[in-house]
Biopython code that builds the backbone (N, CA, C, O; Angstrom):
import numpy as np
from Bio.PDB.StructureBuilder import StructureBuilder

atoms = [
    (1, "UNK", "N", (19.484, -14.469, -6.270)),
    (1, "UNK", "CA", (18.383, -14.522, -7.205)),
    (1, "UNK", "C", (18.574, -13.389, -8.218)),
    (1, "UNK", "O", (19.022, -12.257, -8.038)),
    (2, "UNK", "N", (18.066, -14.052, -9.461)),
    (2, "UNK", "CA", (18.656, -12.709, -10.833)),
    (2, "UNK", "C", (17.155, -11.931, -11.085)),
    (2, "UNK", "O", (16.180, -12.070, -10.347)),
    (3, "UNK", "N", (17.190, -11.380, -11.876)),
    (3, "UNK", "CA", (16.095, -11.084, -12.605)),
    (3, "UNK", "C", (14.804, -11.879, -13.388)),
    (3, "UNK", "O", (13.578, -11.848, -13.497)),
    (4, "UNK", "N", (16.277, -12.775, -13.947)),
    (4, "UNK", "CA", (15.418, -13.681, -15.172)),
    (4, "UNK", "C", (14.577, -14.861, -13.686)),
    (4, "UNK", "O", (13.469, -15.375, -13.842)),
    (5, "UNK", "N", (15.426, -15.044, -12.392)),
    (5, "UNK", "CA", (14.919, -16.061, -11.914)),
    (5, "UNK", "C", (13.511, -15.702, -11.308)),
    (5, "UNK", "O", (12.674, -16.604, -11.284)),
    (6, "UNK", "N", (13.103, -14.174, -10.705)),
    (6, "UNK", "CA", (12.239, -13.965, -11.063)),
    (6, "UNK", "C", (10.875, -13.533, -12.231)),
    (6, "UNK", "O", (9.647, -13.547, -12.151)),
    (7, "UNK", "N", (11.461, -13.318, -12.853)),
    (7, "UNK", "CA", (10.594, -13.643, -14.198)),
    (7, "UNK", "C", (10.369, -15.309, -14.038)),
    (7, "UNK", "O", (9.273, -15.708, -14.431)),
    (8, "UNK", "N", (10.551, -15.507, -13.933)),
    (8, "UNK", "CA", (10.103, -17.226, -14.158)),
    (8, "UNK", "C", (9.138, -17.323, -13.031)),
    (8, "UNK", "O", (7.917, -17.345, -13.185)),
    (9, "UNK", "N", (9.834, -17.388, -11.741)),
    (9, "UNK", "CA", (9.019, -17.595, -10.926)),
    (9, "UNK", "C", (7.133, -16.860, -10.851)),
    (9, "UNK", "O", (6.128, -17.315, -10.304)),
    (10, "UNK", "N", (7.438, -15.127, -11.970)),
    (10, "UNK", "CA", (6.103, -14.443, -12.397)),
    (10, "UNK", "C", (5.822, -15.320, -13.109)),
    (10, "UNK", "O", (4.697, -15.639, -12.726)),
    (11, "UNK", "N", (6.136, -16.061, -14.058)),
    (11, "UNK", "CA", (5.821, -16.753, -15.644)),
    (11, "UNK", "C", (5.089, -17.808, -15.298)),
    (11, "UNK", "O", (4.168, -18.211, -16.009)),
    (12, "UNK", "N", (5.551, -18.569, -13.745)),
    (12, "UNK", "CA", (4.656, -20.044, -13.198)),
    (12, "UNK", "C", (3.387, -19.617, -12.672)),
    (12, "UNK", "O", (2.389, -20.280, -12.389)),
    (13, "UNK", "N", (3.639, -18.253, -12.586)),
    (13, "UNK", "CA", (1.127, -17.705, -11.998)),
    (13, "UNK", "C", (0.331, -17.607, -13.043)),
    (13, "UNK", "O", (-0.893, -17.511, -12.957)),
    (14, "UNK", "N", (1.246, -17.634, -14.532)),
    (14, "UNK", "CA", (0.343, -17.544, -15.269)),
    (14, "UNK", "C", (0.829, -17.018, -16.895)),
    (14, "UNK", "O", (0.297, -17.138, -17.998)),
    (15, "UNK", "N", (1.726, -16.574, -16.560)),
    (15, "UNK", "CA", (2.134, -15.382, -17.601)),
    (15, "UNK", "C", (3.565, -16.085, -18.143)),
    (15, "UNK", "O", (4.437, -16.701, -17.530)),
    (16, "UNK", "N", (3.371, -15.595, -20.047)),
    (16, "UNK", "CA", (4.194, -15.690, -20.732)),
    (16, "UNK", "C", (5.791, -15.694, -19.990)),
    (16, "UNK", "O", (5.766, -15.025, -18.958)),
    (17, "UNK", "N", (6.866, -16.166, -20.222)),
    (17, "UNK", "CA", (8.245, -15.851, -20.069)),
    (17, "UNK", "C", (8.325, -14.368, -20.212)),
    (17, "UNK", "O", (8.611, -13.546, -19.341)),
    (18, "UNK", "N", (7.932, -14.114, -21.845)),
    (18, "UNK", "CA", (8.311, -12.821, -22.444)),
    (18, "UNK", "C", (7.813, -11.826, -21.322)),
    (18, "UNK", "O", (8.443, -10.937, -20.750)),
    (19, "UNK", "N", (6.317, -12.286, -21.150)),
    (19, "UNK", "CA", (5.216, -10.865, -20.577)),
    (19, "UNK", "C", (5.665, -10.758, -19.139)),
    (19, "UNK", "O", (5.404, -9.729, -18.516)),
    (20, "UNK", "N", (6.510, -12.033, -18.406)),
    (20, "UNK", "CA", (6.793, -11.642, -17.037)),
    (20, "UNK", "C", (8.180, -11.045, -16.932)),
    (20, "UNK", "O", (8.472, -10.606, -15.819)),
    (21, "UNK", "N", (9.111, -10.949, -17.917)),
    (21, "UNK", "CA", (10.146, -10.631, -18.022)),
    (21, "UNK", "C", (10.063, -9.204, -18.185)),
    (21, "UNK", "O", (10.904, -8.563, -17.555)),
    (22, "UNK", "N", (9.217, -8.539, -18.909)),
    (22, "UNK", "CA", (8.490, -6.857, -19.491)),
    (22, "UNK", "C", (7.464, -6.680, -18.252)),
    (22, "UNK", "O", (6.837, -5.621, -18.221)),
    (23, "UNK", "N", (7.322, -7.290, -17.596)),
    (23, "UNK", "CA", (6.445, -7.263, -16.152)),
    (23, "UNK", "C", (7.644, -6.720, -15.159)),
    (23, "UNK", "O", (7.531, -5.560, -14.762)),
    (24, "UNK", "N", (8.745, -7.461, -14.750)),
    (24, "UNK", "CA", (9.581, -6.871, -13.919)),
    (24, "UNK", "C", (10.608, -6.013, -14.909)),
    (24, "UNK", "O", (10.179, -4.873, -14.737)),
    (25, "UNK", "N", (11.197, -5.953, -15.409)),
    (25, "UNK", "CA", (12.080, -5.021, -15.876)),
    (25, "UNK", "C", (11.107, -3.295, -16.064)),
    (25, "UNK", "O", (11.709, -2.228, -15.948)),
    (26, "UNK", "N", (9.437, -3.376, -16.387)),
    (26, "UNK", "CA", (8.335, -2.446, -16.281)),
    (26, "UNK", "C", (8.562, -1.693, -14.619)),
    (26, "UNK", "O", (8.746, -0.481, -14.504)),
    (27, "UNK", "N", (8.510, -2.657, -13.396)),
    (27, "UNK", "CA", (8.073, -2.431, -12.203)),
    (27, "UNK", "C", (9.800, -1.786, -11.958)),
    (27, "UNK", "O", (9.882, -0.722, -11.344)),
    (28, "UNK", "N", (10.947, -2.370, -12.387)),
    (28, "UNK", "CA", (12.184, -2.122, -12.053)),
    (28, "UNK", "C", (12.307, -0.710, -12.611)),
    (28, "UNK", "O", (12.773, 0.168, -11.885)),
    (29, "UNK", "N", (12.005, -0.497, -13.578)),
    (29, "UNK", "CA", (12.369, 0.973, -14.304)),
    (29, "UNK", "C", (11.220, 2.393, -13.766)),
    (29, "UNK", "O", (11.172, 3.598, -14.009)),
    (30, "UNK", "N", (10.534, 1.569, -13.058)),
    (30, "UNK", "CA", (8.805, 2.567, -12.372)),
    (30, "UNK", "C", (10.138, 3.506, -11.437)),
    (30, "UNK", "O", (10.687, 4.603, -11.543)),
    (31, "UNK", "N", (10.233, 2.021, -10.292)),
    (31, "UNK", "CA", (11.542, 2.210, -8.962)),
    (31, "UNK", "C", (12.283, 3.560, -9.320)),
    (31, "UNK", "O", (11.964, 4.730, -9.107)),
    (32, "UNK", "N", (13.647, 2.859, -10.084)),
    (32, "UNK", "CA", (14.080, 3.387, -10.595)),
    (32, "UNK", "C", (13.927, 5.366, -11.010)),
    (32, "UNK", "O", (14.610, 6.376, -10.837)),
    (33, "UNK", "N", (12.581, 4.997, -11.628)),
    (33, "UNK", "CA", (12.867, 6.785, -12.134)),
    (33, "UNK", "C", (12.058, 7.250, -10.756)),
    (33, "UNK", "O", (12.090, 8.481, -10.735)),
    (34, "UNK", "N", (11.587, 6.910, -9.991)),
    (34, "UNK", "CA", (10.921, 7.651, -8.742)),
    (34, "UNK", "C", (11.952, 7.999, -7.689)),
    (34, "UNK", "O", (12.140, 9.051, -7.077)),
    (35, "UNK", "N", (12.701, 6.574, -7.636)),
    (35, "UNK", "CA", (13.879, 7.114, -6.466)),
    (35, "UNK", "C", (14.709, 7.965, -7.379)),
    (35, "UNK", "O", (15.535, 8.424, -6.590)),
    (36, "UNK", "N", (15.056, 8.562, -8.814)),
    (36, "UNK", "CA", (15.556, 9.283, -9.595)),
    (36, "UNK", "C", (15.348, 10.726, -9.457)),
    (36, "UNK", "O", (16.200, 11.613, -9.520)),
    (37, "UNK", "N", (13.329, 10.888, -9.141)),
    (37, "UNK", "CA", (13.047, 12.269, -8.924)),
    (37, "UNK", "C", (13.468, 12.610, -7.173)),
    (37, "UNK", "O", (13.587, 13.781, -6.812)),
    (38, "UNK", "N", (13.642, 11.589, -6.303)),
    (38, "UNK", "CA", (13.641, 11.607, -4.705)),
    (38, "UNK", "C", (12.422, 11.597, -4.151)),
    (38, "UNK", "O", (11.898, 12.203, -3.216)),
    (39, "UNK", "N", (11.771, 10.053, -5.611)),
    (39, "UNK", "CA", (10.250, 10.171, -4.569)),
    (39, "UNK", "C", (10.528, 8.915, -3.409)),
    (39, "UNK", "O", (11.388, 8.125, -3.798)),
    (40, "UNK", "N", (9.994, 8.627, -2.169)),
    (40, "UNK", "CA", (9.896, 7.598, -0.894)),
    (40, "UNK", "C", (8.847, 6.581, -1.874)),
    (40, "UNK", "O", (7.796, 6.934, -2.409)),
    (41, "UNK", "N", (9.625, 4.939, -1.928)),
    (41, "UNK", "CA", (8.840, 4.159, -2.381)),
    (41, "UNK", "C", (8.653, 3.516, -1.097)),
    (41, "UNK", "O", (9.595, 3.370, -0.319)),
    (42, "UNK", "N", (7.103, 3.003, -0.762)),
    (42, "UNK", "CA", (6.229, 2.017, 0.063)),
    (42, "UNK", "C", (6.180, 1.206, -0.386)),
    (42, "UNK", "O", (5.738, 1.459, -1.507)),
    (43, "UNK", "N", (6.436, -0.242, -0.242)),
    (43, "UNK", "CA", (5.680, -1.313, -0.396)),
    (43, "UNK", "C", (5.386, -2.080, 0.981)),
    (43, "UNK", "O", (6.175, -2.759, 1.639)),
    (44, "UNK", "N", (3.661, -1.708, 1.315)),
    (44, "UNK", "CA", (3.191, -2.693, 2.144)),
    (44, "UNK", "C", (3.727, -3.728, 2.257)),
    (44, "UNK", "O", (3.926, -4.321, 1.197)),
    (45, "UNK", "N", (4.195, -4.410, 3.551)),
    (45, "UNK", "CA", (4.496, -5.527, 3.712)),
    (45, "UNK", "C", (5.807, -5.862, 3.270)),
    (45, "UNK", "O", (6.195, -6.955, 3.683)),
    (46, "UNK", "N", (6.565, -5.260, 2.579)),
    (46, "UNK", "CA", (7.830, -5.454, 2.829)),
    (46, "UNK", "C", (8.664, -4.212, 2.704)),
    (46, "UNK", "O", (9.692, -4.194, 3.381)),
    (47, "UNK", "N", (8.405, -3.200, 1.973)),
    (47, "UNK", "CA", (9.664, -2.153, 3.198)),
    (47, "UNK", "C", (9.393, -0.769, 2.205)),
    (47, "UNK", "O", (8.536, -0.640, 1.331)),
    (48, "UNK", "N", (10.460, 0.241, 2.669)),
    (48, "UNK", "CA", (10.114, 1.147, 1.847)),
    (48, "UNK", "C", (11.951, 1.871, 1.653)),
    (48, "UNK", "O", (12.819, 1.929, 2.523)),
    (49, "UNK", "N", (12.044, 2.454, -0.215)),
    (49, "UNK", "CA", (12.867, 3.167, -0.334)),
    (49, "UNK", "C", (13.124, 4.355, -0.459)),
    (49, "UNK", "O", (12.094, 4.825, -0.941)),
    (50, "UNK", "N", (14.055, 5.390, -0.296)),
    (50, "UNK", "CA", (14.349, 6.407, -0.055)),
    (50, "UNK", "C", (15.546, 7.047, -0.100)),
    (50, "UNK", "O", (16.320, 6.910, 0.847)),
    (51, "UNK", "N", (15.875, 7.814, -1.160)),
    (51, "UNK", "CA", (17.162, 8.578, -1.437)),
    (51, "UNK", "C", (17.301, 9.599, -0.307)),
    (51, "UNK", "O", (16.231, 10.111, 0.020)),
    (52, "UNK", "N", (18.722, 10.135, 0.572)),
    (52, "UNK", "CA", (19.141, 10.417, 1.417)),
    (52, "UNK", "C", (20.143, 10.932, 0.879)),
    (52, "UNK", "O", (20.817, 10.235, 0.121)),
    (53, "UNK", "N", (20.599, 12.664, 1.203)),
    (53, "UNK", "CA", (21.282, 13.172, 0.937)),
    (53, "UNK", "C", (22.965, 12.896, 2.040)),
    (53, "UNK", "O", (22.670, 12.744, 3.225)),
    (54, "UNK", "N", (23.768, 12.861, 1.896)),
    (54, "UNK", "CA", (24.943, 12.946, 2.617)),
    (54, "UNK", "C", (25.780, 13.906, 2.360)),
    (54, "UNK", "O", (26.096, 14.268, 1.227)),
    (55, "UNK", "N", (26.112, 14.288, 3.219)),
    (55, "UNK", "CA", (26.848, 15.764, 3.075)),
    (55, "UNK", "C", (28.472, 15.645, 3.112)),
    (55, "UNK", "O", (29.088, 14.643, 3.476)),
    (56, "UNK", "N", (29.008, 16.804, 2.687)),
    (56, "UNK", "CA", (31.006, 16.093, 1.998)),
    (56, "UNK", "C", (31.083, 16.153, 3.699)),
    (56, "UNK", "O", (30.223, 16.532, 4.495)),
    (57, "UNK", "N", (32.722, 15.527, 3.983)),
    (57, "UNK", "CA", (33.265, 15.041, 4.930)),
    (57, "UNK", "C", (34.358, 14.973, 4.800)),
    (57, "UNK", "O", (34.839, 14.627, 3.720)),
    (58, "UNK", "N", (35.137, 15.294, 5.903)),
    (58, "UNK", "CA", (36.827, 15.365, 5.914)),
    (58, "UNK", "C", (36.908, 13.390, 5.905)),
    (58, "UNK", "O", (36.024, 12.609, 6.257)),
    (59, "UNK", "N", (37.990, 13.148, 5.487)),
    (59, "UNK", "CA", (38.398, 11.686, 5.522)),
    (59, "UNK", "C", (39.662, 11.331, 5.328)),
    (59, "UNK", "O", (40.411, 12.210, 4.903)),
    (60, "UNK", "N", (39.983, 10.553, 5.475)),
    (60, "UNK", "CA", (41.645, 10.120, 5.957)),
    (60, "UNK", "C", (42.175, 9.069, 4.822)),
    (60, "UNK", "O", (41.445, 8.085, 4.709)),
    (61, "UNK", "N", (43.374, 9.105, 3.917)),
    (61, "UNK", "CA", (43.526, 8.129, 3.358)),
    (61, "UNK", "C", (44.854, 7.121, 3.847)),
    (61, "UNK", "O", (46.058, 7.377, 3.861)),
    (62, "UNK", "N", (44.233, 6.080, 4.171)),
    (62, "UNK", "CA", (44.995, 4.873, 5.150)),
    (62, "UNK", "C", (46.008, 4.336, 4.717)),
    (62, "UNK", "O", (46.539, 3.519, 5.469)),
    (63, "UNK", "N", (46.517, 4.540, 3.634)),
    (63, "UNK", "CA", (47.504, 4.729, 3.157)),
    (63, "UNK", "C", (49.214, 5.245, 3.488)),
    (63, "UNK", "O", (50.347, 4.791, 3.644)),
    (64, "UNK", "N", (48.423, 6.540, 3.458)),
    (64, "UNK", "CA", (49.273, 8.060, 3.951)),
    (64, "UNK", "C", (49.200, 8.458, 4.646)),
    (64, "UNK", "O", (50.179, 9.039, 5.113)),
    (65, "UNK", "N", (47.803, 8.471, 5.374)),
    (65, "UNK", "CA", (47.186, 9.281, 6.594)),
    (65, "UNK", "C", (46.790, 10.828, 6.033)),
    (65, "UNK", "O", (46.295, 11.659, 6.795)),
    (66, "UNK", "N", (47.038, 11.084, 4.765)),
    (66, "UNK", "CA", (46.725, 12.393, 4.281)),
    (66, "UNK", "C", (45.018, 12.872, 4.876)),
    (66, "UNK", "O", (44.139, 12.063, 5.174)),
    (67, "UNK", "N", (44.925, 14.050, 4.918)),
    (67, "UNK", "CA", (43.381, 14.354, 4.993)),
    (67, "UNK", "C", (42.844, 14.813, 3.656)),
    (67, "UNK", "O", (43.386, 15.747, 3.066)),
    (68, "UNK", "N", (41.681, 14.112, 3.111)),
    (68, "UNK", "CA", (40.996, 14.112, 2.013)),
    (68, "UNK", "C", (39.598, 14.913, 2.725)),
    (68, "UNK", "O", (39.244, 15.040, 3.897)),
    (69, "UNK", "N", (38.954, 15.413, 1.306)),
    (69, "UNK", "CA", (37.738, 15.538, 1.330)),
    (69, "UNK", "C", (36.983, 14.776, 0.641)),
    (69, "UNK", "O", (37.303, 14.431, -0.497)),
    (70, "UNK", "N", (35.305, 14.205, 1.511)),
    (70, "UNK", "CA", (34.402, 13.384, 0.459)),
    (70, "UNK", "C", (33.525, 13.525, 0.107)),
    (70, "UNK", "O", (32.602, 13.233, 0.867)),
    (71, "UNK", "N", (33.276, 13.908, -0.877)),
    (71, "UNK", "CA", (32.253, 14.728, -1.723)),
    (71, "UNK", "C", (30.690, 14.497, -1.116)),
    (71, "UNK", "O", (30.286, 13.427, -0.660)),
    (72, "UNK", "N", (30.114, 15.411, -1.189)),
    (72, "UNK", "CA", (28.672, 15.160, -1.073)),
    (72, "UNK", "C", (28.067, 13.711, -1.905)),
    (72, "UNK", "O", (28.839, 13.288, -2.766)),
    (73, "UNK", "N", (26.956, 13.047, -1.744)),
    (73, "UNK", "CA", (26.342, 12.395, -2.723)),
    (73, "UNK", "C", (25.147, 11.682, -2.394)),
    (73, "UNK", "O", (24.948, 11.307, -1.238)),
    (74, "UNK", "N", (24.288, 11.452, -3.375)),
    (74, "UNK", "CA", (23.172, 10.719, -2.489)),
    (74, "UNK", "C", (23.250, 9.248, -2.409)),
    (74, "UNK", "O", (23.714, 8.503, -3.272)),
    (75, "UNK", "N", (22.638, 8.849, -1.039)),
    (75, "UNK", "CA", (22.348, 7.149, -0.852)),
    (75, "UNK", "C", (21.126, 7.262, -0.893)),
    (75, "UNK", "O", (20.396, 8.249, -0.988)),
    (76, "UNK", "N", (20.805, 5.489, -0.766)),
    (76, "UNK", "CA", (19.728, 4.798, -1.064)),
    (76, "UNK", "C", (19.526, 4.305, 0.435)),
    (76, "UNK", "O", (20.448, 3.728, 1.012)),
    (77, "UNK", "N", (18.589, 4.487, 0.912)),
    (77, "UNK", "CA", (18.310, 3.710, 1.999)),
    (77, "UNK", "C", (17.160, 2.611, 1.718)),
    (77, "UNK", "O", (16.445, 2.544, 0.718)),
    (78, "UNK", "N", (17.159, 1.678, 2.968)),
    (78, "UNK", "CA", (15.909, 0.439, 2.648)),
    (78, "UNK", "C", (15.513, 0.531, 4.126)),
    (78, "UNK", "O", (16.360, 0.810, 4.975)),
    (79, "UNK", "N", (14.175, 0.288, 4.451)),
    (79, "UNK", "CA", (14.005, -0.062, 5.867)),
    (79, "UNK", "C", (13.094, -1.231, 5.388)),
    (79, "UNK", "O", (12.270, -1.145, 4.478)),
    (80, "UNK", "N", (13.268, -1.941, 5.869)),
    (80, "UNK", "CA", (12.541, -3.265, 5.878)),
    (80, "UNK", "C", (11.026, -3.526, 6.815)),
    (80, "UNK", "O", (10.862, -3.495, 8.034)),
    (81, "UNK", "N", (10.265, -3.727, 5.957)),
    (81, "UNK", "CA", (8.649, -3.918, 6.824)),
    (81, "UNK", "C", (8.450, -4.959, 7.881)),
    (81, "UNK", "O", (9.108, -5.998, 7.927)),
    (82, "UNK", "N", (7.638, -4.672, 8.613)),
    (82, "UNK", "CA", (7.716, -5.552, 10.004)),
    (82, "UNK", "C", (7.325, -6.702, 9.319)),
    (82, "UNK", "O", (7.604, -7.603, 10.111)),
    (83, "UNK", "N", (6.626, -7.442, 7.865)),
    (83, "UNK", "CA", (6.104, -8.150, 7.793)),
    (83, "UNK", "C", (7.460, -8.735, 7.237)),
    (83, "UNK", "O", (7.825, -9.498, 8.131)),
    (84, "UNK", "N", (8.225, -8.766, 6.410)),
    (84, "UNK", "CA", (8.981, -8.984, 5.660)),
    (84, "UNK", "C", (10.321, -9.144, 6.760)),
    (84, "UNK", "O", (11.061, -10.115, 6.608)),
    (85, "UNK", "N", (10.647, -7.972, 8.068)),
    (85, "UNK", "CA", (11.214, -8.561, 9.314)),
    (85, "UNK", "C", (10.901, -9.585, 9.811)),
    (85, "UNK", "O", (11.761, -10.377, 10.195)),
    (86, "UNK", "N", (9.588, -9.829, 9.929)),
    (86, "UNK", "CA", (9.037, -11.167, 10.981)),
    (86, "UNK", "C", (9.177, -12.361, 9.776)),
    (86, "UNK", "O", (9.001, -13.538, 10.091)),
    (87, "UNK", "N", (9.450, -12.045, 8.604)),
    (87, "UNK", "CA", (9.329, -13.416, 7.704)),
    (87, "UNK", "C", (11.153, -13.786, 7.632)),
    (87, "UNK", "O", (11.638, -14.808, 7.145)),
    (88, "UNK", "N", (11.686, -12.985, 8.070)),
    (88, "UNK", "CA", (13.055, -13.512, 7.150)),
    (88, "UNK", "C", (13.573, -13.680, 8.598)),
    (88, "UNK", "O", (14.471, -14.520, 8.549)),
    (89, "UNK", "N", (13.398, -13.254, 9.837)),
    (89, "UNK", "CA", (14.006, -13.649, 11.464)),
    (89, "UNK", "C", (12.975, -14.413, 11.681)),
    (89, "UNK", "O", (12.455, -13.989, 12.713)),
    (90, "UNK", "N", (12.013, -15.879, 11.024)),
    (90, "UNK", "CA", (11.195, -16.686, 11.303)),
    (90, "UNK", "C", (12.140, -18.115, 11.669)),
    (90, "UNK", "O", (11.694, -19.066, 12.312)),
    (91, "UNK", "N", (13.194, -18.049, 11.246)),
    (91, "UNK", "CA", (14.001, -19.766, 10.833)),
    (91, "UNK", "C", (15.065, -19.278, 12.070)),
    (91, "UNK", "O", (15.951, -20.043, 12.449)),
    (92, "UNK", "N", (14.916, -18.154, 12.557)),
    (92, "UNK", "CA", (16.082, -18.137, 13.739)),
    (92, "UNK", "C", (15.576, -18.046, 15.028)),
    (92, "UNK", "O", (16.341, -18.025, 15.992)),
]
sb = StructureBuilder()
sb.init_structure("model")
sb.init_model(0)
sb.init_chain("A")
sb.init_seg("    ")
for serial, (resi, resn, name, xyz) in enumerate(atoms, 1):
    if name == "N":
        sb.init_residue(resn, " ", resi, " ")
    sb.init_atom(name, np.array(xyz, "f"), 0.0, 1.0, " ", f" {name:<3s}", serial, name[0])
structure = sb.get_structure()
């Protein structure tokens, strides 16, 4: 699923193409600069995000077998809401 396919799917509750398209790309860029400052996003009912620091690490290149170092950097984590768990392990 793209972007635009949700915009449409916003656009069938009610709302312009244009206004649901500036509706999610609005909510995408909110995300965006919060997980930017390392704020924890909630969303009830389906999950919450969170930038996670990782620290450098010796590592091996499989190649050569040389020992590398790997830089510090941050991830993104997702944990998924029990509601949004119980909806998507429903068909199995």
């Amino acid at each position: 699923m793209t972007k635009a396919d949700i915009a449409s799917i916003v656009a069938n509750k009610g709302l312009t193409k244009k206004q649901a398209m500036e509706a999610v790309e609005a909510t995408l860029d909110i995300l965006k600069e919060a997980l930017k400052k390392g704020e924890k996003i909630q969303l009830v009912g389906f999950g919450s995000f969170q930038v996670r620091a990782k620290r450098a690490r010796k590592g091996r290149n499989p190649q050569t077998g040389k020992g590398i170092t790997i830089a510090a950097r941050k991830v993104l984590k997702f944990k998924p809401g029990k509601a949004l768990h119980l909806v998507v392990n429903a068909g199995g």
